[in-house]
N, C-alpha and C positions, 0 to 999 in steps of 0.2 A: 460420513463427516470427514473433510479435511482441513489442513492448516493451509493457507493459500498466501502468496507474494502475489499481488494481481497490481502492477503496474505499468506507468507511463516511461520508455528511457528513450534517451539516444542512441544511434548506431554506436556509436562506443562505448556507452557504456554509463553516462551519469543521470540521475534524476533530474538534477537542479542545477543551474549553473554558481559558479563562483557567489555569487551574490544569492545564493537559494532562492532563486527567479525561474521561473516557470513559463515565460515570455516565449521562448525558442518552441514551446507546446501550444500557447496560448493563440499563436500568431495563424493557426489552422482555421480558428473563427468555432463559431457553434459545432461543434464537432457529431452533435448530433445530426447534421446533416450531411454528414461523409455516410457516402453506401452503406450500410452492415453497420454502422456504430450505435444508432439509434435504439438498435434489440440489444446488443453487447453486455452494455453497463447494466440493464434494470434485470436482464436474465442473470449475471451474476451475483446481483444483489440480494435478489429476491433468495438466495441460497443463502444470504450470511445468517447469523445469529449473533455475533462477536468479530470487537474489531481490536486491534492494537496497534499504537504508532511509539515513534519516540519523542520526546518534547522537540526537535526541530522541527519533522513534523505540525506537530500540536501546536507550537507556535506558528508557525505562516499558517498553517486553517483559522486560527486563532483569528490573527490580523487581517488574514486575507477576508474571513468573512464578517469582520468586525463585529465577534462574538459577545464584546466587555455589553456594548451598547444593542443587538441583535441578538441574543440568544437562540432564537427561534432560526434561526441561518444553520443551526448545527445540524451536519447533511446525516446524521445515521439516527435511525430509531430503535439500536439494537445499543445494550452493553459495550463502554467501550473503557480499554486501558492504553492509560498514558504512561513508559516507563520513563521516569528522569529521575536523577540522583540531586534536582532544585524545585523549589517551591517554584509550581506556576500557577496563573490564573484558572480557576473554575469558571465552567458556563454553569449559571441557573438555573434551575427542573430540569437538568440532565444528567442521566448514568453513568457519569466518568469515574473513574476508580486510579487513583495517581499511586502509582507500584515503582518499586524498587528494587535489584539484586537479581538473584536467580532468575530466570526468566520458566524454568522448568516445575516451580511448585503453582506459579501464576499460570500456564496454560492450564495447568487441569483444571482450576477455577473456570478459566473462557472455554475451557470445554463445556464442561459443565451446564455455563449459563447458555449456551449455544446450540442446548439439545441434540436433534438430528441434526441440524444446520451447521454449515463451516464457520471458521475461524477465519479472517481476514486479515493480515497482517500488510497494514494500509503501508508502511513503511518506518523510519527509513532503513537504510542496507545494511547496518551492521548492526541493529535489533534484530533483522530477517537473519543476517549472520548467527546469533548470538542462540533464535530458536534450529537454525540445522547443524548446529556444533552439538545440539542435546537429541536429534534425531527426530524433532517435533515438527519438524517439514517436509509437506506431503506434494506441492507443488509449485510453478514458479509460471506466470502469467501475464507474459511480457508487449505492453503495447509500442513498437519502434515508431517510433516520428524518425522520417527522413531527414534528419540533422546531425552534424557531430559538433561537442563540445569540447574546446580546450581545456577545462576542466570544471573541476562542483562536486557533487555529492555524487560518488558513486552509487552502481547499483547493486552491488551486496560485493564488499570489499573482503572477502576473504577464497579462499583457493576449494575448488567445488571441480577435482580431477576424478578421481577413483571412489567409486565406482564415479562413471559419467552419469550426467540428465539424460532421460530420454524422450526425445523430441514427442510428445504424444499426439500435437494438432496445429496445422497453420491455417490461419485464414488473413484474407487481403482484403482490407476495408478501402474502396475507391483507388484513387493512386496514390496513397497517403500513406497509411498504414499497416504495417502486417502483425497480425497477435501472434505470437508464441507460445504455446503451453509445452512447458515439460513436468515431469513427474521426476520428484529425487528420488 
């Protein structure tokens, strides 16, 4: 079982842009049809058990998949925690668990509900921050789109020097993409 950061960033470094738009990723088209990405997504999936984002997150999934009136759009069929310090909208006949504070009594619950299977920490960067400040972060699995941004939501805004990541696995999806896995 691990804790995993499994996401999308720019070459420098941000999620989202300025306006938490997602356009500068989007513009790849079906991305399932880039070489290798096809297996990528559903081979990692199939390993979750548990997911966590922060309400910035939660909100653009929220809108993005216009969940008030769509419920059934909710892309995870595993336990998932939202942490935010403001009331937000709930989906429907879905597992969401809206948490707050510590971030370290709350994994061992998504442990927990996550059995054998990992932990996903959907984003954003300074929740993924907030679990490898308590040592609850086992990996970081980064998809680079060919773009850089002037600026947005970075992708985990805190300083991660000593000890170093280490590089565990590259792979190149078409001419598009390269995944990064490191292990903290």
């Amino acid at each position: 079982m691990k804790t995993q950061y499994y996401t999308a960033t720019s070459i420098n470094g941000y999620l989202a842009d300025e306006d938490h738009s997602l356009e500068w990723l989007f513009q790849f088209g079906d991305i399932g049809e880039i070489e290798g990405v096809q297996d990528d997504y559903p081979q990692f999936i199939e390993q979750v058990g548990a997911v966590a984002m922060g309400s910035t997150t939660y909100e653009w999934l929220f809108e993005q998949e216009n969940l008030l009136d769509n419920p059934e759009n909710w892309p995870y069929d595993v336990p998932a925690w939202v942490f935010s310090s403001r009331e937000l909208p709930a989906v429907d006949d879905v597992d969401i668990r809206f948490v707050r504070g510590d971030v370290a009594p709350i994994h061992a619950d998504m442990v927990a509900a996550a059995g054998e299977n990992n932990v996903w920490l959907v984003g954003g960067g300074d929740l993924v921050g907030q679990f490898h400040d308590h040592g609850l972060l086992d990996e970081i699995i980064l998809t680079v789109a060919p773009v850089t941004l002037a600026s947005g939501a970075p992708l985990l805004p805190r300083t991660i020097a000593t000890p170093p990541l280490k590089l565990v696995n590259v792979q190149q999806y078409g001419d598009v993409f390269a995944v990064l896995t490191y292990e903290v």
